[in-house]
Steps between C-alpha positions, in 0.01 A plus 500: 500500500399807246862663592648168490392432164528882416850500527532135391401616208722834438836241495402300203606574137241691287430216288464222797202349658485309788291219629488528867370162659306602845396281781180534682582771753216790501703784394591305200161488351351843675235698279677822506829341380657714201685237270747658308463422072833339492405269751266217553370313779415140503354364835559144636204275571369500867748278745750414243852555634631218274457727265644806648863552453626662789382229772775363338722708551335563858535130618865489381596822714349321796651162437826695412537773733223572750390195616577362896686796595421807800595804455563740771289781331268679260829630319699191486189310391519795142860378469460168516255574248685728299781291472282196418324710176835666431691151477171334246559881314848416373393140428306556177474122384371404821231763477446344140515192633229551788255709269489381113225341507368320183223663452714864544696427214150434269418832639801669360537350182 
């Protein structure tokens, strides 16, 4: 996460800051993590995936893509997975669509 956010960091403008919205997962909230000054974190509430954007965008790749099918292997499973993320990628609305939240835009403005 410290080289994630590391190198997060080195792509945005000078004068940007970023709020980065984190679920629960341990690495997010470890002691030793170095947080960048042109970043900050904000943590989601215990067990609150209505909140969290991306099962969103999770549930809609299953529904969409990955859901009641076998594939023959570990590689074709990446593919199918691939081309799944690849295909929400060039579909910017629906990523919009999946992830505004209300309470992202109060956030932001």
């Amino acid at each position: 996460m410290n080289l994630f956010l590391a190198e997060f960091a080195k792509t945005l403008a000078p004068d940007d800051h970023v709020v980065m919205v984190l679920d629960g997962a341990g690495w997010h909230g470890a002691a030793a993590l170095a947080v960048p000054d042109n970043i900050t974190l904000v943590p989601l509430p215990p067990y609150s995936p209505e909140c969290n954007p991306v099962e969103r965008i999770w549930l809609y790749l299953r529904e969409r893509f990955l859901s009641i099918q076998v594939w023959p292997d570990q590689n074709a499973i990446i593919d199918a997975c691939c081309d799944a993320w690849n295909a929400l990628a060039a579909d910017a609305q629906r990523i919009v669509s999946l992830a505004f939240y209300p309470w992202i835009e109060k956030v932001i403005s």
